[in-house]
GUTI-224130 format. One record per residue (C-alpha): residue number from 1; residue in three letters; x, y, z. Coordinates in steps of 0.001 Angstrom, whole numbers. Layout:
% GUTI-224130
     i    aa        px        py        pz
   NUM   ALA         X         Y         Z
...
This chain:
% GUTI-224130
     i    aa        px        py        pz
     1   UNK     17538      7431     -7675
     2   UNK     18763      5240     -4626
     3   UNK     21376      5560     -1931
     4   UNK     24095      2508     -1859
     5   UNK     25913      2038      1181
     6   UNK     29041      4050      1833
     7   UNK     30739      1083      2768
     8   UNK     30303     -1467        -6
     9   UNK     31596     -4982       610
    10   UNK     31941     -8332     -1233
    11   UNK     28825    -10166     -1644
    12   UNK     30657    -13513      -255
    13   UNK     30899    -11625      3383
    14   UNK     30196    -13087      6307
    15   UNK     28691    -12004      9290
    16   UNK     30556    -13435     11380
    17   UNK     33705    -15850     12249
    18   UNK     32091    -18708     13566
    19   UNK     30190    -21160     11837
    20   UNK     26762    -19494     12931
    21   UNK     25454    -16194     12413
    22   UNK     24421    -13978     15387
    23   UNK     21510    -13431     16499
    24   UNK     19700    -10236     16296
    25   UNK     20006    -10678     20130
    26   UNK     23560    -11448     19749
    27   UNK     24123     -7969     17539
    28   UNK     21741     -6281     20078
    29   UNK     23982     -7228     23288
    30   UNK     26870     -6958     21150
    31   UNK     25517     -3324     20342
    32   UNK     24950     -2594     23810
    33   UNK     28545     -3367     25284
    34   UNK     30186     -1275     22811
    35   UNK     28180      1708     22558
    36   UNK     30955      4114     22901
    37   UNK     32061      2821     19735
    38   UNK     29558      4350     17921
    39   UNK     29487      7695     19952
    40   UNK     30737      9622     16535
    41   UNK     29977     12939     15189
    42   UNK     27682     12496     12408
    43   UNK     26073      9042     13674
    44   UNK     22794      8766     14388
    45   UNK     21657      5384     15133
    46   UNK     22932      1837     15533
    47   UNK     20654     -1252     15601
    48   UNK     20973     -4913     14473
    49   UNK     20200     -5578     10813
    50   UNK     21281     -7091      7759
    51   UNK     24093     -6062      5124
    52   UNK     23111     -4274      1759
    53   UNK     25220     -5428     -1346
    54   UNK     25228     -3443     -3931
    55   UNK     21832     -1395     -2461
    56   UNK     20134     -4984     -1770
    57   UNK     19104     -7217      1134
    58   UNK     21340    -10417      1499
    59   UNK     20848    -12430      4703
    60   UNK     24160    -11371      6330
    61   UNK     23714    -10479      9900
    62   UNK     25017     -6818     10541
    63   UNK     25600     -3655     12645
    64   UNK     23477     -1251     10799
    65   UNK     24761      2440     11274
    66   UNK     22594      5164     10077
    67   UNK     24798      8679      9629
    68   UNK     24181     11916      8987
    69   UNK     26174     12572      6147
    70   UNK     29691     11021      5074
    71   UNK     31174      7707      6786
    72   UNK     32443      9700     10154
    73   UNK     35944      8925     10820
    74   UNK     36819      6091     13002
    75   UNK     34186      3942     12160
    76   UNK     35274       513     11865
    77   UNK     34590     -2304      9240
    78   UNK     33392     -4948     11490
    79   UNK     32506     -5688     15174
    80   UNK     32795     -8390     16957
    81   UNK     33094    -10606     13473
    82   UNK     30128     -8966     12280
    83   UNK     30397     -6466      9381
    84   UNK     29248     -2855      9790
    85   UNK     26830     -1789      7404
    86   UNK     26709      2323      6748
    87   UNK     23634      4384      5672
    88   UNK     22684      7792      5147
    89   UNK     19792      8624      6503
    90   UNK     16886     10006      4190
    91   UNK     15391     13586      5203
    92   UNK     12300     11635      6746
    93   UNK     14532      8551      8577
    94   UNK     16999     12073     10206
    95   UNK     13618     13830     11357
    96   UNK     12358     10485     12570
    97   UNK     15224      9918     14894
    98   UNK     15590     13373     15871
    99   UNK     12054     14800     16742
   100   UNK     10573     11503     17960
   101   UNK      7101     11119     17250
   102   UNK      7905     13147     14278
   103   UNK      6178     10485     11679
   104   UNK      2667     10214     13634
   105   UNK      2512     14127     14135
   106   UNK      2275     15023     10393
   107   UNK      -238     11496      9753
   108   UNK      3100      9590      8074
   109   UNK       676      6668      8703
   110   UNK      2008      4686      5808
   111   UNK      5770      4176      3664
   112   UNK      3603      5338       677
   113   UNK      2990      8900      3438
   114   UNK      6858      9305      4151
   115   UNK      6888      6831      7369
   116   UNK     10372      4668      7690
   117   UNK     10321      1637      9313
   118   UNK     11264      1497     12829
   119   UNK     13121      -822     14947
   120   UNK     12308     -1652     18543
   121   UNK     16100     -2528     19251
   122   UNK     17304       791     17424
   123   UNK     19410      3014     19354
   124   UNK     19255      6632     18831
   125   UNK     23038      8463     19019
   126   UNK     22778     11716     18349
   127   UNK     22530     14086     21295
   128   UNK     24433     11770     23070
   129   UNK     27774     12566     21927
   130   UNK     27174     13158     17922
   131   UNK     26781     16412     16397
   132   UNK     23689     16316     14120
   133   UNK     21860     19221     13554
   134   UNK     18326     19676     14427
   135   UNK     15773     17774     12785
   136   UNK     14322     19101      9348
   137   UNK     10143     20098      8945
   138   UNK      9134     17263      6471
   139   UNK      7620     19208      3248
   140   UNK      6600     22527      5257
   141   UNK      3900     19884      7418
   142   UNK      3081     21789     10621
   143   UNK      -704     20554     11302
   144   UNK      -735     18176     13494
   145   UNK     -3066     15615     12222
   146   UNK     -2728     12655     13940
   147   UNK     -3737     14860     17252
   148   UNK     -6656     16053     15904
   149   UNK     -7807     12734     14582
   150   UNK     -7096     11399     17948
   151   UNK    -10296     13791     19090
   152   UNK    -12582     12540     17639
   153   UNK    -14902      9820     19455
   154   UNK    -14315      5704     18359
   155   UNK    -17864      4948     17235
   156   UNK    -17757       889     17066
   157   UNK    -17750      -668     13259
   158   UNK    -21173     -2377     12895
   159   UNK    -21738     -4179      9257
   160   UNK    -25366     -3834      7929
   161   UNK    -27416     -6237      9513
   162   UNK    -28612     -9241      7661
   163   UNK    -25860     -9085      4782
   164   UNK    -23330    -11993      4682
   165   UNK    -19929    -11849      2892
   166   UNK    -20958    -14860      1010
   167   UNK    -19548    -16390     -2303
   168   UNK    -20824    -16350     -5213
   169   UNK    -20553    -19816     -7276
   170   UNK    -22315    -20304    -10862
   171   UNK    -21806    -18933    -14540
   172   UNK    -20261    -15393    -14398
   173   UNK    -19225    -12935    -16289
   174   UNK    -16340    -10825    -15257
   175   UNK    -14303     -7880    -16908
   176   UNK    -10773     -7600    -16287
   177   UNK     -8000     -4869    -16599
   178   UNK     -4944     -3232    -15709
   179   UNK     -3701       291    -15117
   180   UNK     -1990      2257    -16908
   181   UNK     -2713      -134    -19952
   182   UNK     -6508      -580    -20320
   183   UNK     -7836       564    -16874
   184   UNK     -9241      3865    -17614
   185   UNK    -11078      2459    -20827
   186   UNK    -12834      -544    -18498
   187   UNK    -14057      2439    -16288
   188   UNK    -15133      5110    -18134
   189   UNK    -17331      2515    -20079
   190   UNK    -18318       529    -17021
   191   UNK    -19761      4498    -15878
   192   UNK    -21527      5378    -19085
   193   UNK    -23441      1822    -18592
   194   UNK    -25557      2909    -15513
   195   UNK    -28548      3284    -16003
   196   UNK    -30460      4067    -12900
   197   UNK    -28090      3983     -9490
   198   UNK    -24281      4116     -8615
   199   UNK    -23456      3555     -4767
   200   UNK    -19723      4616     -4828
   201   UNK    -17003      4180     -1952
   202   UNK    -13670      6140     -2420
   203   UNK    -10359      6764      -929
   204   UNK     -9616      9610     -3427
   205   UNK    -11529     11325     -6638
   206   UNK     -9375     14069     -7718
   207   UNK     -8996     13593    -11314
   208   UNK    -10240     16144    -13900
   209   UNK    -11195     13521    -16698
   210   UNK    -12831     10742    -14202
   211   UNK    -14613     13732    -12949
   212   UNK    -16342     14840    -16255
   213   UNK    -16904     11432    -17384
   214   UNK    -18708     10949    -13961
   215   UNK    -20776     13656    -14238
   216   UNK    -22356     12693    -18048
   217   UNK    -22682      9347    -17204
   218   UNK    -25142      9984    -13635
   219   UNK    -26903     13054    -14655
   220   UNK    -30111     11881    -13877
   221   UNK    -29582      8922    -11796
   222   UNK    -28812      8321     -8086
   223   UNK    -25899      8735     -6539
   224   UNK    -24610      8019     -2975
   225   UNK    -21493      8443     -2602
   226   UNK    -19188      8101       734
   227   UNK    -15530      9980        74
   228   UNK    -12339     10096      2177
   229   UNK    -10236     12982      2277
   230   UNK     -7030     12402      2023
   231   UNK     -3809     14757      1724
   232   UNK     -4075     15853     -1623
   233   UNK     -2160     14271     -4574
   234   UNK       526     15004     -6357
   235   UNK     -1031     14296     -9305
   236   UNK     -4574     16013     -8882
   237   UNK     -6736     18110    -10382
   238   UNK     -8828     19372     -8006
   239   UNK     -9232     18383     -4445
   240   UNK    -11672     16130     -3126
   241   UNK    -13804     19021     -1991
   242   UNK    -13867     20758     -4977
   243   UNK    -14924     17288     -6538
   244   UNK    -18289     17017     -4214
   245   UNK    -18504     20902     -5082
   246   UNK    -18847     20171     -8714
   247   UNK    -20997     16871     -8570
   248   UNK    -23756     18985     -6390
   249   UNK    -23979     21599     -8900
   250   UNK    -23992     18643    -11713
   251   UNK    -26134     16447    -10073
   252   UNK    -28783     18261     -8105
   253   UNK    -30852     16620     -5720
   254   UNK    -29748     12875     -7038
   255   UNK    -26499     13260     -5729
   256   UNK    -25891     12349     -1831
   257   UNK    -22205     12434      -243
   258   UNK    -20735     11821      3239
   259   UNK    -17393     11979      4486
   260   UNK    -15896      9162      5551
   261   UNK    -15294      8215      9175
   262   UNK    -11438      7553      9252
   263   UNK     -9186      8627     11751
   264   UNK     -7273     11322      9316
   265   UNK    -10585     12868      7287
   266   UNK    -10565     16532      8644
   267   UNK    -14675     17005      8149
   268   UNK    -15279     13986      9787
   269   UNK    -16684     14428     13470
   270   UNK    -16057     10755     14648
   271   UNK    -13702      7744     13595
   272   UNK    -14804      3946     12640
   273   UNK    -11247      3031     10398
   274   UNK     -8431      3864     11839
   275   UNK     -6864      5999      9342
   276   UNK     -8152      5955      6496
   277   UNK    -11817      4751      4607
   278   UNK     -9283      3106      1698
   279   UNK    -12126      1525      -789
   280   UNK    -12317      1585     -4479
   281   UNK    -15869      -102     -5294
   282   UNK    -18665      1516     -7224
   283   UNK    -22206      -742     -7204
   284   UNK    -24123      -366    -10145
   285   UNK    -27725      -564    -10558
   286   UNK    -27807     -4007     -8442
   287   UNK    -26305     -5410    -11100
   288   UNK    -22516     -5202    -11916
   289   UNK    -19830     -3847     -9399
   290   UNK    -16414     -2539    -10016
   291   UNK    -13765     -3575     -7753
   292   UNK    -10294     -1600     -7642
   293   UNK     -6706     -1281     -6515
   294   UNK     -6995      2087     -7915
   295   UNK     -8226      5743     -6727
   296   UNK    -10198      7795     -9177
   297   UNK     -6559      9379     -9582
   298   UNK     -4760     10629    -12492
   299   UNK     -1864      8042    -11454
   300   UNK     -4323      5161    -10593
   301   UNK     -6849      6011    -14029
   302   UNK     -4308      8152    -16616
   303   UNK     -6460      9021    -19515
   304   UNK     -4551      6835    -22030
   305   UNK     -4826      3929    -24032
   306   UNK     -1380      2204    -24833
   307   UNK     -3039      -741    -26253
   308   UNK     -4438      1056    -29030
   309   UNK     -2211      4070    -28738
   310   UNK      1449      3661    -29120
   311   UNK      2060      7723    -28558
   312   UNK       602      6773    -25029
   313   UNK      3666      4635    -24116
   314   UNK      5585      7075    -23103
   315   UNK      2822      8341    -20697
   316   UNK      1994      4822    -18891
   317   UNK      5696      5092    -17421
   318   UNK      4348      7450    -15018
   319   UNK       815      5732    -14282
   320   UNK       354      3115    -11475
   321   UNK       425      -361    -11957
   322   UNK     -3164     -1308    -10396
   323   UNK     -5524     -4203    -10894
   324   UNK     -9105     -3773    -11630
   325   UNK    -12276     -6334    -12458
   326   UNK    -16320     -5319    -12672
   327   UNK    -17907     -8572    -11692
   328   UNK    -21390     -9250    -13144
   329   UNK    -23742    -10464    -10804
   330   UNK    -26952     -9197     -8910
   331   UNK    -25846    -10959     -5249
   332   UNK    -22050     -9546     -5404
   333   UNK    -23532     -6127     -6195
   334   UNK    -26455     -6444     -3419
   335   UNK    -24035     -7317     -1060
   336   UNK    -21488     -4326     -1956
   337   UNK    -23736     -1958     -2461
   338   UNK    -25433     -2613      1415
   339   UNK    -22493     -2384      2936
   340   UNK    -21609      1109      1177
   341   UNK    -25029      2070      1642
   342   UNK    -24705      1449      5600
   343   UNK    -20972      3228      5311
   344   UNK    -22643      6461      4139
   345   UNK    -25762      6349      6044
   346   UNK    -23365      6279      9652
   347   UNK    -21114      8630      7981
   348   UNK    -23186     11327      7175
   349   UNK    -24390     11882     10661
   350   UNK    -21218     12521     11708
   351   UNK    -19787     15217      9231
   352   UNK    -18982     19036      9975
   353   UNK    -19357     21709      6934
   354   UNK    -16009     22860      6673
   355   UNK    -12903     21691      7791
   356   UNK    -11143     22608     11421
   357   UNK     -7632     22211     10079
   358   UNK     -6476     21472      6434
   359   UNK     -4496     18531      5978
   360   UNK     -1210     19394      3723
   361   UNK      -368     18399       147
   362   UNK      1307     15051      -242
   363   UNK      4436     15833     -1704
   364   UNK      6275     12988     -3637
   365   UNK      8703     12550     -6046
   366   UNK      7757     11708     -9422
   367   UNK      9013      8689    -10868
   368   UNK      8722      6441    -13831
   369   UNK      8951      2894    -14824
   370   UNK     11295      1374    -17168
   371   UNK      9773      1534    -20938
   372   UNK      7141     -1556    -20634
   373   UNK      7532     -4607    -23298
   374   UNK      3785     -4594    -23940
   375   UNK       649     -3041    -23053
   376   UNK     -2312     -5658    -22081
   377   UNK     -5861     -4982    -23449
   378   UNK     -8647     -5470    -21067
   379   UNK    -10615     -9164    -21835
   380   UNK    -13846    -10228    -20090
   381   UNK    -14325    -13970    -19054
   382   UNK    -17457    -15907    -18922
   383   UNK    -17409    -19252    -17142
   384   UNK    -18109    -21468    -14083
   385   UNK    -16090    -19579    -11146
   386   UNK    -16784    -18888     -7448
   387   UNK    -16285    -14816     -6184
   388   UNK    -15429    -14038     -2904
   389   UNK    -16429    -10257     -1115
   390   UNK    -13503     -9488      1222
   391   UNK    -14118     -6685      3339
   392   UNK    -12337     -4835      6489
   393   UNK    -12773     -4131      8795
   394   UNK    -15144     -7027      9079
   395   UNK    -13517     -9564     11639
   396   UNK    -11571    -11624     10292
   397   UNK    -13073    -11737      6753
   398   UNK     -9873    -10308      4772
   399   UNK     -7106    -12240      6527
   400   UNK     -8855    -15383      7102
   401   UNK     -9582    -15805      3734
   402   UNK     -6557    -15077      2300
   403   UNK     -4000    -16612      4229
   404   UNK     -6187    -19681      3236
   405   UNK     -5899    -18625       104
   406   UNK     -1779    -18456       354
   407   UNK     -1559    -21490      2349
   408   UNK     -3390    -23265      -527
   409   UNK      -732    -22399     -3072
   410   UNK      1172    -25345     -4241
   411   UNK      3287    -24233     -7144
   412   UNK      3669    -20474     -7695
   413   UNK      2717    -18127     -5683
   414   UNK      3097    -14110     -6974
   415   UNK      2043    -10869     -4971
   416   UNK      2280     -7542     -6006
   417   UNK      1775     -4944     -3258
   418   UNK      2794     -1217     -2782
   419   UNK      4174     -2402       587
   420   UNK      4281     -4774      2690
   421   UNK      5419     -2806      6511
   422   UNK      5424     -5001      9344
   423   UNK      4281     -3685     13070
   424   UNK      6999     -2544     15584
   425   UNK      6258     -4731     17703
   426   UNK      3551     -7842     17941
   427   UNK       401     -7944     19809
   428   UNK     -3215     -8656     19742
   429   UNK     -4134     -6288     17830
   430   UNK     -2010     -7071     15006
   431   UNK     -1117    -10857     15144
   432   UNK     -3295    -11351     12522
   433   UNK     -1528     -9345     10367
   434   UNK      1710    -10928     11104
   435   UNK        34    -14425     10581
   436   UNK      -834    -13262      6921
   437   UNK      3104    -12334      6716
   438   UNK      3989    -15658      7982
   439   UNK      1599    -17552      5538
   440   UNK      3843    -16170      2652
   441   UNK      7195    -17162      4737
   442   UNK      5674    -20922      5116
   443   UNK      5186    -21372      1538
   444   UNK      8301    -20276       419
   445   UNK      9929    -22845      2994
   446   UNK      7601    -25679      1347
   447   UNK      9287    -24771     -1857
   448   UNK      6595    -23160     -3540
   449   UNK      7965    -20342     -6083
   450   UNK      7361    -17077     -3920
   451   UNK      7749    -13911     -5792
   452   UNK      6738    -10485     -4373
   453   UNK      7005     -7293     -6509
   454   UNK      6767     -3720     -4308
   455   UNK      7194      -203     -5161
   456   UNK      9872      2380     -4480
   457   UNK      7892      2740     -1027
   458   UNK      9408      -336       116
   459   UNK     12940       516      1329
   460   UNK     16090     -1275      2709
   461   UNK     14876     -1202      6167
   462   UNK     11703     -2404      5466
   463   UNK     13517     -5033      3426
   464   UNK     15538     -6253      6194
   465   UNK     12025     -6280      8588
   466   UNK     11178     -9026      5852
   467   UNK     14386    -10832      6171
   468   UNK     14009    -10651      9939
   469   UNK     10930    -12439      9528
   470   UNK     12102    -15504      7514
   471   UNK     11741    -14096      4259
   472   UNK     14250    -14761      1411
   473   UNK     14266    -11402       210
   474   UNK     17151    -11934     -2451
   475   UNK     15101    -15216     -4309
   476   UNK     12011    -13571     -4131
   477   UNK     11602     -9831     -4012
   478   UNK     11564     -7039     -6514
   479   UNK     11291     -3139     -6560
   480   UNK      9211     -1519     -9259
   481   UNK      8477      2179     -9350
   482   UNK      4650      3050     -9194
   483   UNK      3626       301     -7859
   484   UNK       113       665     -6129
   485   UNK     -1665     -2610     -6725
   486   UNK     -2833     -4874     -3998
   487   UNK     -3071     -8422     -5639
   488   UNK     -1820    -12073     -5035
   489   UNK     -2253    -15083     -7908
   490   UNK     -1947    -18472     -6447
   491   UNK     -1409    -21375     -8633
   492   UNK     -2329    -19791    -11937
   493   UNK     -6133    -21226    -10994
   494   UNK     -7385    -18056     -8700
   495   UNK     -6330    -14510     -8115
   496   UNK     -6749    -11439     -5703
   497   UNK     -7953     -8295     -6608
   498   UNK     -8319     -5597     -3482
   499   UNK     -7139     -2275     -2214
   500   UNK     -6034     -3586      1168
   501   UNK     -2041     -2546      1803
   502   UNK       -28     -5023      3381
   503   UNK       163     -3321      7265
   504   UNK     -1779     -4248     10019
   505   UNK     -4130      -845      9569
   506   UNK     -4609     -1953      5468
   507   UNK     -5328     -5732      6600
   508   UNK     -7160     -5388      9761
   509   UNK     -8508     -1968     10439
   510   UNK     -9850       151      7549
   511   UNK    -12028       600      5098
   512   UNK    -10795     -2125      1910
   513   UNK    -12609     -3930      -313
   514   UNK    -11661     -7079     -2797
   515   UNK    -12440    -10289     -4156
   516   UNK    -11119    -13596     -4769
   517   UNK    -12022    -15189     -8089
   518   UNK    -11112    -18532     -8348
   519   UNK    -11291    -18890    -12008
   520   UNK     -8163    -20052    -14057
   521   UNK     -8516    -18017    -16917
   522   UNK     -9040    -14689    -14638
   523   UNK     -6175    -15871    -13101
   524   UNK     -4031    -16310    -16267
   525   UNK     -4575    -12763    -17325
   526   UNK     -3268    -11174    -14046
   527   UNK      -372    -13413    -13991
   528   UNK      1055    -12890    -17455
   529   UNK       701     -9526    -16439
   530   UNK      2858    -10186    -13087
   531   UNK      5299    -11898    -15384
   532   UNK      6257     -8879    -17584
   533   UNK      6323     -6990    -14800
   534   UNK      8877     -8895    -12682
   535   UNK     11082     -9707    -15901
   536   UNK     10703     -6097    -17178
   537   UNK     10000     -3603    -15140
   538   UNK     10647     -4599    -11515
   539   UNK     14311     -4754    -10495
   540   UNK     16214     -5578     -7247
   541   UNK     17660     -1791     -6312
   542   UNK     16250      -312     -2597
   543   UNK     16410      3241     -1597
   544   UNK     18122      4199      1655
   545   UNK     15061      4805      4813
């Protein structure tokens, strides 16, 4: 369910009297001359922003109040000609302005972990003349994990040597699917195909089903797998521990497993990714390798079939929407499977036995999408088509080629993330990042058709970060629950398939993997796919931060 704001207003509002908006500077030095204004019992926070209509984004200009609680008393309408727009804060947005710091003690690296956006030009209220109560513990999280990650010694990132990120042009065959519809199916029978060696990087592998299917299909062969360890899902089975626990005792002595060197894995010794080692590729026997939005989840890979099994509907409303494709072709696999190989060969000498601290339980919400229109099998295409290896956090690899890739789009051009959170602030170290952002923002101004679908992770505020940018969030974006994939189709002619979030750690600084396959049929699938998705499932409704 979302939050509206407690002070609804016509959607033909203006911001302001004359005959050009403010500025967010305007609203800031507005802000700052009438502080005492918002010196309330109950308010939190004040800060420049846009107005919500109706719980979405418009481009209005606006004082954006955040409250704890009901509308306080004495609150005006508007200021200065420019409307003010009431919120309640979220549990996680009240801790965040009360216990500063709040959101990077308990790892809240990410909107999909519980962090809110934050505002540079946001000023904190309460305990300056308000009356809000202490700040809550966020889901019983004492550890403090972004401490103990900081720790650990930066080893430098170092690709294997020798091993270009090169293309891949010729006759190719290519398998392509999409969760919760046909994903599971495309994996489980891409597994039980191996025949001699799997070199696996993971993000999560907590699922009771994957797990068992795993272990049939690699008894007997080699396995190297490196594994992050992330807060445990909602959704799991058994934690990623138990997981290695069970593939030693399953595999023997043809099983090998490191932890990965992010900045969050507990039983890693030393950091190379900054928070997390966020791959989904598995390279099989130098010959095909599978390339994923998706974890080895039970929301990324539900054991279901929709396609063929209608009683499954029901179920897919609570899987993920992720993007998957196994790419046939002895360079594309070489090439993944040495820079894996290198991944777990620095990771394992930097791994301790048993963890110093246990990272807590991510605790969501459960949610489900609205009943889908159809289910899409998976289809395999065979044709003349180039394949690009995208990796971070190779320099410059990821986000060079895909803001060509953007800036190339002429017609249409469709992303579907689980986020897209821009920095606090710009620098150096995430301009990049920003650049990528921007790419988007230029085509839409050309007039190319822009549309963006995120998940329930992407709230108002971060909303109105977009529409601070340049965005036109009300033509072109749209919320749809379980969101998790990672992709972009540009032109109907060549698509995106990755596990790279949209934030300057996801784009620039940790372990991702994806490809761009510039093939129009591949591209056809994934858009049609897009297209029921924005006219059926995704809707324009954003929770409060």
């Amino acid at each position: 369910m979302t939050d509206t704001p407690t002070n609804p207003t016509p959607t033909n509002s203006t911001a302001s009297t004359s005959a050009t908006p403010p500025t967010r500077s305007d609203l800031a030095a507005l802000i700052a001359r009438r502080l005492d204004v918002f010196r309330l019992p109950g308010v939190l926070s004040v800060r420049p922003g846009f107005e919500l209509v109706d719980g979405w984004v418009t481009a209005t200009p606006a004082i954006v109040v955040t409250v704890d609680g009901e509308r306080p008393h004495g609150l005006p309408s508007e200021l200065g000609g420019a409307p003010v727009d009431v919120r309640v804060a979220s549990p996680r947005k009240r801790a965040a302005l009360l216990a500063p710091g709040s959101q990077d003690a308990r790892g809240a690296s990410s909107p999909d972990l519980g962090c809110v956006p934050e505002f540079a030009d946001e000023v904190v209220i309460a305990g300056v003349g308000g009356e809000a109560s202490p700040a809550p513990e966020i889901d019983g999280v004492v550890e403090d994990v972004a401490v103990e990650a900081a720790k650990k010694p930066q080893l430098p990132y170092a690709p294997p040597a020798g091993v270009p990120l090169a293309p891949v042009s010729g006759e190719l065959t290519i398998e392509l699917a999409a969760s919760p519809d046909a994903g599971w199916h495309q994996l489980s029978t891409f597994l039980g195909a191996t025949q001699r060696e799997l070199v696996i990087g993971l993000y999560d592998f907590t699922s009771a089903h994957v797990l068992a299917a795993f272990e049939q299909a690699a008894r007997g062969k080699k396995v190297t797998l490196t594994l992050d360890h992330p807060s445990k899902n909602p959704t799991a089975d058994q934690t990623d521990e138990q997981t290695v626990a069970a593939l030693r005792g399953a595999l023997g002595g043809g099983f090998e497993q490191a932890w990965a060197l992010s900045g969050m894995d507990p039983l890693a010794t030393a950091t190379v990714f900054q928070t997390a080692y966020h791959i989904k590729v598995a390279a099989q026997d130098s010959t095909a390798v599978w390339v994923s939005s998706g974890n080895w989840n039970n929301s990324n890979q539900p054991a279901i079939d929709p396609v063929a099994n209608p009683g499954d509907a029901a179920a897919a409303r609570s899987g993920d929407r992720d993007w998957h494709v196994v790419v046939h072709s002895p360079e594309l696999t070489t090439t993944f499977g040495a820079y894996l190989a290198n991944d777990y060969a620095v990771a394992a000498q930097h791994n301790r036995a048993t963890a110093a601290f246990m990272q807590p339980e991510l605790l969501q919400p459960a949610v489900e999408t609205p009943p889908f229109a159809r289910f899409f099998p998976g289809t395999t295409v065979t044709g003349q088509m180039t394949v690009t290896p995208l990796l971070t956090p190779d320099p410059g690899v990821y986000v060079d080629a895909v803001k060509a890739l953007i800036a190339s789009a002429t017609t249409t051009l469709h992303l579907q993330f689980q986020y897209i959170e821009p920095p606090k602030t710009t620098d150096a170290t995430n301009q990049a990042f920003v650049d990528l952002v921007q790419a988007v923002i230029d085509r839409q101004q050309a007039g190319v058709e822009v549309r963006i679908i995120m998940s329930e992770y992407e709230t108002a505020g971060y909303l109105e970060q977009l529409q601070g940018m340049g965005l036109d969030v009300a033509s072109s974006v749209k919320l749809q629950n379980n969101v998790h994939n990672k992709g972009v189709v540009v032109d109907g002619r060549a698509v995106l398939v990755s596990s790279q979030n949209w934030s300057s750690a996801g784009a620039l600084h940790n372990r991702d993997a994806g490809v761009i396959i510039e093939n129009a049929e591949a591209a056809a699938y994934f858009d049609e796919i897009f297209a029921h998705d924005w006219n059926n499932l995704a809707v324009q409704q954003a929770a409060q931060d």
